[in-house]
C-alpha positions, 0 to 999 in steps of 0.5 A: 562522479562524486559520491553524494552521502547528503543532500537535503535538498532532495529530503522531502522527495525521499521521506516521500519515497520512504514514507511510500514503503507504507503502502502495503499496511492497509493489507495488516488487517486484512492478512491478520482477520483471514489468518487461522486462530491458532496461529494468529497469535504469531503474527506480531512476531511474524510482522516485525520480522518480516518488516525488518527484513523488508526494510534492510532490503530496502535499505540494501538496494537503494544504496548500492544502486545509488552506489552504482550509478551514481547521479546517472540512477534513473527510476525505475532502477531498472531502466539502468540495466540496459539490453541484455539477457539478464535485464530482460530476466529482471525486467520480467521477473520484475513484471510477473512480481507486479502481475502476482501481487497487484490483485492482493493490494487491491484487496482492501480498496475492492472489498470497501469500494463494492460494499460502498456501491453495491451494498453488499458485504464482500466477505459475506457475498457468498451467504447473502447471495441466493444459492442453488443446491449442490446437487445441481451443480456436480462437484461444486459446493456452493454458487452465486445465482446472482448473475447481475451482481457477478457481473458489477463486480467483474466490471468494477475490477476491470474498469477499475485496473485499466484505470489504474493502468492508464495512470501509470502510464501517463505518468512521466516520472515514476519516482515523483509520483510515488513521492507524491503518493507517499506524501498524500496518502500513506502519510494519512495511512501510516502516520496519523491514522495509527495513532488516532485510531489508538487515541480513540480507542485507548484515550478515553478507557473504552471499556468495549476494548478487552484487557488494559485500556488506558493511556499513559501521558507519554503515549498520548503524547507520542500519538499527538506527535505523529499525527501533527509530524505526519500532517506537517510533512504531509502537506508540505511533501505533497505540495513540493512533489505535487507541483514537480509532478505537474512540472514534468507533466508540462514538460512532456 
């Protein structure tokens, strides 16, 4: 087939697909916060590698697979690679990837959820817990008596990737569902969120913000111009995948 190096047609399908490459910022923070002082000042230079680095992947794998297999590409790409040995390899590598990394995403989403429905800080649930001496445990430094909460927490988790799990496999096309969750929420994450957290704490001189505080005119308006960018994209991607996301749904 005709090799297609434009169609615009399908561009907010795959702002949205870009846009969902976002999906791993909220886990910036968190990385950054557990990172030891001395080598934290090296992070910046850390992340913009590693996110030109991921991105010419990217970049990379999408245009030969495209390349490849033409208007034929299914999504996943991997359904492409039909039975043999090696898709099995991949297809497995594949999965044990998602097994690895998905507790590491949901870092962030368990360590607010918990704190909002227990009441108890994550990252200090181990000092706020009531604690049994060493002594009486052999080896172990430290345990969390608090045998009721362990269990909230262990059942919240389960429930909490079952559901995700159910989801996933109810959904009939993978490549419209992350479209539509790049146009909903990483647009929220990654393009209107940044700069009015910048706004806020930079906009006004807040003087609880160390070193230089201000904002220059052309600052504020390159935030205003992402947050209005990504509250326009966002809607209209997030209604035009929405509403092909419930048509495939109908259509079994």
């Amino acid at each position: 087939q005709q090799l297609k190096l434009w169609d615009f047609s399908e561009l907010p399908y795959v702002i949205g697909v870009v846009v969902y490459c976002y999906e791993g910022m909220g886990m910036v923070l968190p990385i950054e916060a557990s990172m030891d002082k001395k080598v934290r000042r090296k992070f910046p230079q850390l992340l913009y590698m590693v996110t030109i680095l991921v991105g010419f992947f990217y970049v990379s794998f999408g245009s030969l697979g495209y390349n490849a297999f033409r208007d034929e590409v299914k999504s996943p790409i991997t359904l492409d690679l039909g039975e043999s040995t090696l898709s099995f390899a991949v297809k497995t590598s594949f999965c044990i990837s998602l097994y690895l990394t998905y507790p590491l995403m949901l870092f962030p989403v368990t360590e607010i959820l918990e704190d909002v429905l227990f009441k108890v800080n994550v990252n200090s649930d181990y000092e706020s817990a009531p604690q049994l001496p060493a002594s009486s445990l052999g080896s172990a430094e430290l345990a969390v008596s608090d045998y009721s909460y362990n269990i909230k927490r262990i059942v919240f988790r389960w429930s909490y990737v079952c559901l995700t799990g159910l989801i996933a496999y109810a959904v009939p096309d993978f490549g419209l569902f992350i479209s539509f969750v790049g146009s909903s929420v990483c647009t929220v994450l990654a393009f209107i969120l940044p700069p009015y957290f910048h706004l806020v704490l930079f906009g006004q001189g807040n003087k609880s913000v160390k070193g230089n505080n201000s904002i220059t005119i052309f600052g504020r308006c390159f935030d205003y111009f992402l947050i209005g960018f990504g509250f326009v994209f966002g809607t209209f991607g997030t209604f035009q995948s929405g509403a092909q996301l419930i048509h495939a749904l109908s259509n079994g």
